[in-house]
C-alpha positions in Angstrom: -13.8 18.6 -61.0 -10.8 21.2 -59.9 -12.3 21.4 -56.7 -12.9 17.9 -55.9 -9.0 17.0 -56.8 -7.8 20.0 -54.9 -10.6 18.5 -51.8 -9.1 15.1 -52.6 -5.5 16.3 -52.3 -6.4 18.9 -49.2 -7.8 15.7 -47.2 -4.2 13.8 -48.2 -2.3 16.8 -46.8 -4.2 16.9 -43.1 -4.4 12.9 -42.7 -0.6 13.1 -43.8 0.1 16.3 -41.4 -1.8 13.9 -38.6 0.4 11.1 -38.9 3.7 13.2 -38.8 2.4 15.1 -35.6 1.8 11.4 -34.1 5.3 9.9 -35.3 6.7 13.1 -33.3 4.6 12.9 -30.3 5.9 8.7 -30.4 9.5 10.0 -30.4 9.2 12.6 -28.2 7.6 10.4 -25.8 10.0 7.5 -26.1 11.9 7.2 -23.0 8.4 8.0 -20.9 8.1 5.6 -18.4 4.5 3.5 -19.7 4.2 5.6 -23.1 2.1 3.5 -26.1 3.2 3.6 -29.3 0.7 5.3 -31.4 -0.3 5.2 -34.9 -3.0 6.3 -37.4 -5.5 4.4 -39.3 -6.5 6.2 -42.7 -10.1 5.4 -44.2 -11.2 6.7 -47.3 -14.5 9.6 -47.0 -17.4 9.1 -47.9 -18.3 8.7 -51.7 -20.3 10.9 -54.3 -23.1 9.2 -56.1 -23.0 10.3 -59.6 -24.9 9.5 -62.6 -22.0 7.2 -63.7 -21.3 5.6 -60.4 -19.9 6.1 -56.7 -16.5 8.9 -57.2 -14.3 9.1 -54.3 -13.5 11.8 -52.4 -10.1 11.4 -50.7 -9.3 10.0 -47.3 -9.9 10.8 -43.6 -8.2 9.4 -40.1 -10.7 7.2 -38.7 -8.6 6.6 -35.5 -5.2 8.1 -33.8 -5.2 3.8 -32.6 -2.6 2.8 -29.2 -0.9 -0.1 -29.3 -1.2 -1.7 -26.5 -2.3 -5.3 -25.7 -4.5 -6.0 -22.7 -3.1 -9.9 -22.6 0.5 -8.7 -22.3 -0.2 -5.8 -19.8 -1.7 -8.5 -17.5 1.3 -10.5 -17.9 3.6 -7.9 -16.4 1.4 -6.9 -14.3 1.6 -10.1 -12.9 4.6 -10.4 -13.0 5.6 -7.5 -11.4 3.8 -8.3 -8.4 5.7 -10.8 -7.9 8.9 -10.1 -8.6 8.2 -6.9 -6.1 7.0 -9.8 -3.1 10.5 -11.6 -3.8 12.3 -8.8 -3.8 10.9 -7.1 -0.7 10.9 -10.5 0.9 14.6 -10.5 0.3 15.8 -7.7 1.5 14.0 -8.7 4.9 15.4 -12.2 5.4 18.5 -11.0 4.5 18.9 -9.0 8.0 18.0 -12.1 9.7 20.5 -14.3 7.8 23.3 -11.7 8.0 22.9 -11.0 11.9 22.6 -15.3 12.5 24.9 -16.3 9.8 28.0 -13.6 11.4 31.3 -15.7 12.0 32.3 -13.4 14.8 29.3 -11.5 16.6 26.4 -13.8 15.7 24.7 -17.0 18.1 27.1 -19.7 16.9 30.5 -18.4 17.9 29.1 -17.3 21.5 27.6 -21.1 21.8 30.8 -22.2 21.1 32.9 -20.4 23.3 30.4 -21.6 26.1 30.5 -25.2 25.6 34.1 -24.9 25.2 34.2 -23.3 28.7 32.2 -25.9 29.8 34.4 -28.2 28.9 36.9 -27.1 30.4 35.6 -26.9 33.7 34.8 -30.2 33.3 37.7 -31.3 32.9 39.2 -29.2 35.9 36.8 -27.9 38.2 39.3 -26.7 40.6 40.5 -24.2 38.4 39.3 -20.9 39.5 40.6 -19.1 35.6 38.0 -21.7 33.9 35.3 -21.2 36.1 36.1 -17.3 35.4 36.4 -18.0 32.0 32.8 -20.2 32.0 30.9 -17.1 33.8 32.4 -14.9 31.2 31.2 -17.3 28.3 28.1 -17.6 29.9 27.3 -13.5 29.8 28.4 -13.5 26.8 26.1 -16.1 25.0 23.5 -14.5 27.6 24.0 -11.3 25.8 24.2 -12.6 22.3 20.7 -13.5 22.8 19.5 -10.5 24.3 20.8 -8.6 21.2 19.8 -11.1 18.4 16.2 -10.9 20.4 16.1 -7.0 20.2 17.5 -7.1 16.7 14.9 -9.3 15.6 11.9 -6.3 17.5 13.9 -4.0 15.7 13.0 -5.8 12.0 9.6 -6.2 13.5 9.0 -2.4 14.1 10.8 -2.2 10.4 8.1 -4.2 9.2 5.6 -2.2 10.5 6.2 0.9 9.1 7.1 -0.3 5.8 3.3 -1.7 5.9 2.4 1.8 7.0 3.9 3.1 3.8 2.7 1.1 1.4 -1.1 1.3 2.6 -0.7 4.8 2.3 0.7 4.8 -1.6 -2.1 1.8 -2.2 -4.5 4.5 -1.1 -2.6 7.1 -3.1 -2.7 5.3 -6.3 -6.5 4.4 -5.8 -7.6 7.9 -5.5 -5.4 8.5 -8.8 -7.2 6.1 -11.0 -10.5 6.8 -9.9 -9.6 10.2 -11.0 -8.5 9.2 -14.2 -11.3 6.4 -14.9 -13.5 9.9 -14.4 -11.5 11.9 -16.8 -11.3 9.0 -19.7 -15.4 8.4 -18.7 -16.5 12.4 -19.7 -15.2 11.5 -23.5 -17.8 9.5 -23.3 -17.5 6.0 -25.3 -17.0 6.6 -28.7 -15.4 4.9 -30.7 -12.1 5.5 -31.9 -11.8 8.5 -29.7 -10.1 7.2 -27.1 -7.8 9.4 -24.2 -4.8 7.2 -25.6 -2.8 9.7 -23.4 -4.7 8.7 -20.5 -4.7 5.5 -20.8 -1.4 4.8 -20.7 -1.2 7.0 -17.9 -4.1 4.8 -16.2 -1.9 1.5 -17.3 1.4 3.1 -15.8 -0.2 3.9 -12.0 -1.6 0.3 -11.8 1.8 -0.9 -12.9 3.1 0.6 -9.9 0.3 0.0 -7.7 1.3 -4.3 -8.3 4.8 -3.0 -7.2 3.0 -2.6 -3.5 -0.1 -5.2 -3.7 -1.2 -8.0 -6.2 -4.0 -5.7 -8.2 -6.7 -7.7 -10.4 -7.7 -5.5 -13.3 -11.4 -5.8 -14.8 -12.8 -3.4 -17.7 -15.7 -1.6 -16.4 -18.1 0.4 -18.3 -17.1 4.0 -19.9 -13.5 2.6 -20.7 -13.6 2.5 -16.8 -10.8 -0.1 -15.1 -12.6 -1.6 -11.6 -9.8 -3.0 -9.7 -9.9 -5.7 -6.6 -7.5 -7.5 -4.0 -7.2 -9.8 -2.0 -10.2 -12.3 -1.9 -11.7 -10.0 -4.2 -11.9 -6.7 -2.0 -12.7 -3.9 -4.2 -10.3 -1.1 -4.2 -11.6 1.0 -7.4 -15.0 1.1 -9.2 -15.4 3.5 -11.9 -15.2 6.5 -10.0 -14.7 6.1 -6.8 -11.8 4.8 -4.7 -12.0 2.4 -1.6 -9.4 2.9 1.0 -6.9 0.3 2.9 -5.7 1.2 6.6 -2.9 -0.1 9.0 -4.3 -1.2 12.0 -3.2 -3.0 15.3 -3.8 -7.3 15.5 -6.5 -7.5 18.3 -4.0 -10.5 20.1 -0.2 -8.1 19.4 -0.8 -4.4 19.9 2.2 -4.0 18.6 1.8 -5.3 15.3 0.3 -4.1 12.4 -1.4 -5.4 9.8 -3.8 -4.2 6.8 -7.9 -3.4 7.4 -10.7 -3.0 4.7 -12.2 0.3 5.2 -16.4 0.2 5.1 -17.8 3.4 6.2 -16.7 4.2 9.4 -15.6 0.8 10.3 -12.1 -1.1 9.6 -12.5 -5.1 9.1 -8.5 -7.1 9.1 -7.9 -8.8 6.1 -6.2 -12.0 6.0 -2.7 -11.8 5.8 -2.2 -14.4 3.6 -4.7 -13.0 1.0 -2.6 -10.5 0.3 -0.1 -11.6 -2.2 2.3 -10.3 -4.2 4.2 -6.7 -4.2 6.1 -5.5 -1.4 3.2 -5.4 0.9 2.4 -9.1 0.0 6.4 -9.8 0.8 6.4 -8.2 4.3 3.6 -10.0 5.0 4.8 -13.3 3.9 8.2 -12.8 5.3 7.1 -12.1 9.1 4.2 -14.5 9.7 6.6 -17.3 7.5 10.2 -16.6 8.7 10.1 -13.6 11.2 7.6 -15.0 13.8 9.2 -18.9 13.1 12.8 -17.1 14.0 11.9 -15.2 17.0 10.3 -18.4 18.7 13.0 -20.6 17.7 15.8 -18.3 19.2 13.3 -17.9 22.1 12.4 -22.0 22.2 16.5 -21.8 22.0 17.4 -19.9 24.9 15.1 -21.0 27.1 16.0 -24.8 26.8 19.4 -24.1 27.1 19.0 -22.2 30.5 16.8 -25.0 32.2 18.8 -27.7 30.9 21.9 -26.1 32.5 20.3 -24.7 35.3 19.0 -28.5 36.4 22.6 -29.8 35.3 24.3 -26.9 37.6 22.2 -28.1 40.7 23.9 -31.7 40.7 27.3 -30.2 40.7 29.5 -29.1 43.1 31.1 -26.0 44.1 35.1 -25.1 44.0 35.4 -26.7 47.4 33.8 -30.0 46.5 30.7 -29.3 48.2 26.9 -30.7 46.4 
């Protein structure tokens, strides 16, 4: 009977010891980035039969269990896909509305001083000063548009490359997981031996994976995550990783967009299907605002100068001449 107390109170001591090396491994984790709280679930061993019925024989941890709620994680996933495609989305129409919205150096000061030139010579067409002054304003607004126009190729080009970059870390963060859904899968699938370390590590890299595209997460078998995008394009199953690349638009060589990788072949995705994250932003931002901009400056400039142009035929010159 000495021997099954001192058992009883041995098993107390080690499940006790377990839970005070998992309270220190929660505060020593506390301030890492994705870390789960973890805690641990005590069930008692297994009972002795006797002759006078079933005698206990202390406790045991059935499970070292991670808190962590697959509901929630989707939530802010979800959410911080989106708030990454606002944000990225901001920081590129910002430019635009910062190099049109300029009091002194932007399009609607130089249209201004134009017309007012115009005016004037209207008013006085002998004057050789206001027709001076009307040239001037008229190189000026010329050149306004010829730097809001190369301005605008330069966000363009910014554009690009920022989709170059975040194809690459999509790819990155692909491999990663596949690498991780192989570790967690050679535990095998027991339960209540889960890699809790793992997993969060898992959850934390397709946290920032939504930063750069809108990810959809899916449980796969051998506590495996399969992960799509897009129209359902699959960029992880189990163990293996599918890969994204940045190719050239078959109409604008010089733009780039995203392709599906198959083998030795690269299919374009729809812009529009990829939503959410900063990839998802740039996208949005030049085929919605970019591309609407640049033809409307363009649409712009190029009324004004045949409008004028047919105006300035019916004139007459400083010597009152058709």
């Amino acid at each position: 009977m000495s021997g099954n107390l001192l058992s009883i109170g041995k098993s107390g001591l080690f499940a006790a010891q377990t839970a005070l090396t998992t309270t220190g491994h929660n505060i020593t984790n506390a301030n890492v980035e994705g870390y789960s709280r973890q805690g641990v679930v005590q069930a008692n061993s297994t009972t002795m039969e006797t002759g006078a019925g079933f005698v206990g024989t202390g406790t045991r941890v059935a499970e070292i269990k991670r808190y962590s709620d697959d509901f929630l994680n989707n939530q802010v996933r979800t959410a911080t896909a989106s708030t990454a495609s606002l944000d990225s989305y901001y920081s590129q129409i910002s430019q635009i509305d910062n190099l049109l919205a300029d009091t002194t150096s932007g399009l609607s000061p130089a249209m201004q001083n134009f017309f007012s030139s115009v005016q004037d010579v209207t008013g006085n067409g002998a004057s050789i000063p206001s027709r001076q002054a009307l040239l001037s304003s008229s190189e000026t607004l010329a050149g306004s548009f010829q730097q809001i126009d190369a301005r605008l190729e330069e966000i363009g080009a910014g554009v690009n490359t920022q989709i170059e970059t975040n194809v690459n870390l999509i790819n990155t963060y692909a491999k990663q997981i596949a690498e991780i859904n192989n570790k967690i899968g050679s535990y095998g699938s027991i339960e209540h031996r889960a890699p809790n370390d793992l997993l969060d590590q898992r959850d934390q890299i397709v946290m920032e994976l939504n930063k750069h595209v809108k990810a959809t997460v899916t449980a796969g078998s051998n506590n495996a995550y399969n992960i799509s995008i897009g129209n359902g394009q699959p960029l992880v199953v189990g163990q293996q990783a599918f890969q994204l690349a940045a190719m050239q638009t078959p109409t604008d060589l010089t733009r780039l967009t995203v392709g599906y990788v198959t083998g030795d072949k690269v299919t374009q995705l729809p812009e529009n299907a990829l939503s959410g994250g900063e990839l998802g932003g740039l996208l949005e931002f030049r085929s919605g605002t970019l591309d609407r901009v640049q033809n409307s400056i363009g649409r712009l400039a190029i009324g004004m100068a045949f409008t004028f142009n047919s105006q300035h035929k019916l004139g007459i010159d400083g010597s009152g001449q058709q």
